[in-house]
C-alpha positions in Angstrom: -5.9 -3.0 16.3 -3.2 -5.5 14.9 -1.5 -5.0 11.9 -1.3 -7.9 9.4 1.9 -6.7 7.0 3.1 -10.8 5.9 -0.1 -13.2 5.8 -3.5 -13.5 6.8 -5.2 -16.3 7.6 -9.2 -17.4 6.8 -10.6 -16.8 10.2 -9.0 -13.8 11.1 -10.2 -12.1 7.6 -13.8 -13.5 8.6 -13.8 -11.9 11.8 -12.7 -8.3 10.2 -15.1 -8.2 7.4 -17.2 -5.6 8.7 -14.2 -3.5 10.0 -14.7 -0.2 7.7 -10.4 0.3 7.4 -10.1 -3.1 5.9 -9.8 -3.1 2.2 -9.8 -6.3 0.4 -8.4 -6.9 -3.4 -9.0 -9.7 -5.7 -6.2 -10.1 -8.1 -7.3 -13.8 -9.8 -5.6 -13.9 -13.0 -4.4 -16.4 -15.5 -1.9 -16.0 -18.1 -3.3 -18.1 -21.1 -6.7 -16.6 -20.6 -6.0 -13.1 -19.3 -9.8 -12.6 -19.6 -11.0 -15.2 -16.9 -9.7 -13.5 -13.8 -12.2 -11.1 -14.3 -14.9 -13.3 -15.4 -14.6 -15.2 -12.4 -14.7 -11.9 -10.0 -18.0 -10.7 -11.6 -19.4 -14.1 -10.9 -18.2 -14.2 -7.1 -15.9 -13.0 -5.2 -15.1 -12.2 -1.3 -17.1 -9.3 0.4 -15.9 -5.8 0.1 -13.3 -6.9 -3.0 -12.8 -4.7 -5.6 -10.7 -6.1 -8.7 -7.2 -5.3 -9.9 -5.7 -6.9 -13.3 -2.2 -7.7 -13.5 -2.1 -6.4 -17.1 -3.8 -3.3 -16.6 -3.9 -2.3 -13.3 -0.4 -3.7 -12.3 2.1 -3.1 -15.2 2.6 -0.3 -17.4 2.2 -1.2 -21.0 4.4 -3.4 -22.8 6.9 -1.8 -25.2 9.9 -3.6 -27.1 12.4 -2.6 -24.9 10.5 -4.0 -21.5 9.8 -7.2 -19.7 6.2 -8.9 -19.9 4.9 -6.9 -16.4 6.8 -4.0 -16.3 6.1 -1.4 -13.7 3.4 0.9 -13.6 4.0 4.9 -13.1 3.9 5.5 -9.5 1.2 8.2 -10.4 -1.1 6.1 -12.4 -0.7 3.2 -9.6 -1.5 5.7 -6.8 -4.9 6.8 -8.9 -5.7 2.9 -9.3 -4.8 2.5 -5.2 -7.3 5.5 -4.7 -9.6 4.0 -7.0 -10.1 1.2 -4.7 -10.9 3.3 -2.2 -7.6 2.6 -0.3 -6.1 5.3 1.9 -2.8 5.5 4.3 -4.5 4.1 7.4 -5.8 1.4 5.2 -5.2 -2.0 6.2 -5.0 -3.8 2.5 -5.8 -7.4 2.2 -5.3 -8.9 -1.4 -6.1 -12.8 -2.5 -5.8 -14.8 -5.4 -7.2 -17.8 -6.6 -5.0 -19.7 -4.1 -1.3 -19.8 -4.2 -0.6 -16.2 -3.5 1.1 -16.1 -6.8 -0.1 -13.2 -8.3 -1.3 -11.6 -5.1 2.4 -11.1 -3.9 2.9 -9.0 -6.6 0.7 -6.1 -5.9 1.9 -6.7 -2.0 5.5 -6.3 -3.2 4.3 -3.0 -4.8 1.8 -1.7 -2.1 5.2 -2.1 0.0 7.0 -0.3 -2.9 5.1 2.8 -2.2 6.2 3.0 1.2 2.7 1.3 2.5 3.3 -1.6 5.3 -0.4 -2.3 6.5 -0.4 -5.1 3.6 -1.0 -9.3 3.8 -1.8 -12.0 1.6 -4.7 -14.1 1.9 -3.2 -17.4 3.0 -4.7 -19.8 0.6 -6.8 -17.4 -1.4 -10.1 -17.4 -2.6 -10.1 -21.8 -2.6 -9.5 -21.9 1.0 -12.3 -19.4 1.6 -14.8 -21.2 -0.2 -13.5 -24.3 1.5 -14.2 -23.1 4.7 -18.2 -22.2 3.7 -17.6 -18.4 4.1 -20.2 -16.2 2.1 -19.2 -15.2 -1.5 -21.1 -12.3 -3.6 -21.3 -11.0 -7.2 -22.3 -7.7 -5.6 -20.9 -4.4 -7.5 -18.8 -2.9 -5.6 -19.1 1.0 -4.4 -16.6 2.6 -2.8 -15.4 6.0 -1.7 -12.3 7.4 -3.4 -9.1 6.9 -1.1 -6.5 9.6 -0.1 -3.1 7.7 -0.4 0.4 9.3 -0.4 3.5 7.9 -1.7 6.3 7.7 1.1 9.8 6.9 0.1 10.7 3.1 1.3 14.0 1.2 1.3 13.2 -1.3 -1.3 15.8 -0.8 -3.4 15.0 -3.2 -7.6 17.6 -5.1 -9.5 18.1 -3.6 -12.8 19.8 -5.2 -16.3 22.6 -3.3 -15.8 23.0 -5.3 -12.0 22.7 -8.1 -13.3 25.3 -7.9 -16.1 27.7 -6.5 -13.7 27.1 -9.6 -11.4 28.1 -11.7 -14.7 31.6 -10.8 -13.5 31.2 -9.8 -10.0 29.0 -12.8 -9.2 28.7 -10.4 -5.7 25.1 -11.7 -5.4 23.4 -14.9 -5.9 19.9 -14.2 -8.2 17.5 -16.8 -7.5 14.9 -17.8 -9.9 11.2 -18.5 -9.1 9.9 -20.5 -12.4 9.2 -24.1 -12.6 12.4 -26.4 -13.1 11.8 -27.0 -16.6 11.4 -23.2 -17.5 14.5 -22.6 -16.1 16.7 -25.8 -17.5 15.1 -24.7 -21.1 13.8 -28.2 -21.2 10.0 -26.2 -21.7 8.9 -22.7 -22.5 5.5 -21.9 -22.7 5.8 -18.0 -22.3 8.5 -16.6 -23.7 10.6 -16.0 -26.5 13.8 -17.7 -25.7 14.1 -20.7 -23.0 17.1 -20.7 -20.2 18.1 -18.8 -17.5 20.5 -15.8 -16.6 24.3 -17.3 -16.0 25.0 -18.0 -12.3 21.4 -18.2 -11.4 19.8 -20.9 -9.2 16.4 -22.1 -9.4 14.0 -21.6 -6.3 10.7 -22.4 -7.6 8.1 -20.3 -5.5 5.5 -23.3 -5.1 8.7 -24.8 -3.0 7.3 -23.4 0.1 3.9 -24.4 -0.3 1.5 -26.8 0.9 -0.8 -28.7 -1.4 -3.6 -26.6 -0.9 -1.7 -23.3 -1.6 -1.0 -22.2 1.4 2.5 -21.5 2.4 4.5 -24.0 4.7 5.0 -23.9 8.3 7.4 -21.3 9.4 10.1 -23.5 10.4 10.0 -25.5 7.0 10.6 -22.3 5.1 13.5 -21.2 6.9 14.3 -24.8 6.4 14.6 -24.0 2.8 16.5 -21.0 3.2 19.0 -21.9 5.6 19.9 -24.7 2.9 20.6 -21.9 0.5 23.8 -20.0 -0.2 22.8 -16.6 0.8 25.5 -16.4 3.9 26.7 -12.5 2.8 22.6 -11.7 2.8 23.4 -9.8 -0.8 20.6 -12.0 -2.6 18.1 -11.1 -5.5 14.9 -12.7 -7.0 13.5 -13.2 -10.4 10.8 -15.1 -12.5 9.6 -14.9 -15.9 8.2 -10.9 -15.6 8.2 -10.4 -12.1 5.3 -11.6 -10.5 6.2 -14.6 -8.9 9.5 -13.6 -8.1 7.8 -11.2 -5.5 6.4 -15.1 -3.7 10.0 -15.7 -2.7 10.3 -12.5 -1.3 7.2 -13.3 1.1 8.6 -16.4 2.3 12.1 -14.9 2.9 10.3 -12.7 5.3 8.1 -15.2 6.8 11.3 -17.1 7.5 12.9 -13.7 9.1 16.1 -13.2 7.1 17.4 -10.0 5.2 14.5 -9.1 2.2 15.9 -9.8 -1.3 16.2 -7.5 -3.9 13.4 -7.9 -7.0 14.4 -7.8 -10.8 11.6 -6.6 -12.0 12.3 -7.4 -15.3 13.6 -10.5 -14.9 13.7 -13.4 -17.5 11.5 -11.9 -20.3 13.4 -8.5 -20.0 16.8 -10.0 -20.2 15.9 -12.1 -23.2 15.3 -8.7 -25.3 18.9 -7.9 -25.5 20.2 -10.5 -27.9 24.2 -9.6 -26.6 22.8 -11.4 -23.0 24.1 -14.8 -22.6 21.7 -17.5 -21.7 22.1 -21.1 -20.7 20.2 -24.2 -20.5 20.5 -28.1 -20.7 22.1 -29.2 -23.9 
């Protein structure tokens, strides 16, 4: 059977439904009502989907000293993974409400824990409604998972990289958030509005098409390719690392060297007042 490890697209989901090593994950979620995500799940969502919350089931809790989605302990993620009744041989397929925003974050950290058989939902829940495929409200039953942690290569950005790259400047950090977000111009989210020194802005909805699904292959490397990333030393961020984890799908859709994720990113770097910040005067 094929592995899907990148994307996967409406039809070929359909066709799998009944395969018993699928597993399938709804992550909907919206930050201004962090509530609705699972609202929406209870009222429908795709067969054979359990539910996973970005707060709760995706980030540790929030302390003083952290970002906004800091990560979760490996052991505590591992008894959620189980939970869903996911296992090694599992093949893992995880949707959002469309854009693959916040489903790229739990396939950043399925990968994290060493597990490959992983895609995204190309065009999420909208583009399976839009193509008339059955929906349920059904509670979902499943048998607890045997899953094992296997070390990977993924290595994270951490503060302390990034304030050596201040004066290094031996990688270019590339930011995910919306243009504004990242000139200061608007903040909706966070405390302080800018972006870290040095950093360019790649909003993740860049390689998109209207509908939320990602671009053609060729236009994403297209993307890339205009990009300064010629020593493939490269890193990505957001606002708390969510949508930083996008960019890091289409860097491997477009089949160049995976960048490193700050986990932290902007609302972690903010907490240390001594961190320089910029943005349009």
């Amino acid at each position: 059977m094929k592995d899907f490890d990148l994307l996967i697209d409406i039809d070929e989901l359909f066709k799998n439904l009944k395969n018993p090593n699928f597993r399938i994950i709804d992550t909907r979620f919206l930050l201004s009502d962090t509530t609705l995500g699972y609202k929406q799940y209870q009222l429908n969502h795709l067969p054979k989907a359990v539910y996973a919350h970005l707060d709760n089931d995706l980030s540790s809790n929030v302390t003083s000293k952290t970002g906004r989605h800091p990560l979760p302990k490996i052991n505590a993620l591992i008894d959620r993974i189980e939970g869903w009744g996911i296992s090694n041989d599992s093949q893992v397929i995880i949707y959002d409400q469309s854009n693959g925003s916040i489903a790229s974050r739990l396939w950043w950290m399925f990968r994290w824990l060493g597990h490959n058989k992983v895609a995204i939902l190309n065009g999420g829940f909208n583009k399976w409604i839009e193509n008339e495929h059955n929906v349920t409200n059904e509670k979902i039953s499943v048998r607890k998972g045997v899953f094992r942690y296997t070390k990977n290569n993924l290595s994270v950005l951490k503060t302390k990289d990034i304030e050596k790259n201040l004066i290094s400047e031996s990688f270019v950090l590339f930011d995910a958030r919306d243009n504004d977000r990242f000139l200061g111009i608007n903040e909706p989210i966070d405390d302080k509005a800018g972006h870290i020194p040095s950093s360019v802005n790649l909003p993740f909805n860049k390689f998109l098409n209207k509908d939320g699904t990602w671009k053609s292959i060729k236009e994403i490397r297209k993307i890339w390719d205009n990009l300064d990333i010629s020593n493939n030393t490269y890193g990505v961020m957001c606002g708390s690392g969510v949508t930083a984890c996008h960019l890091i799908v289409s860097a491997l859709i477009a089949d160049i060297p995976e960048p490193r994720l700050y986990v932290g990113s902007w609302s972690k770097w903010i907490v240390d007042p001594r961190h320089p910040i910029e943005k349009i005067t």
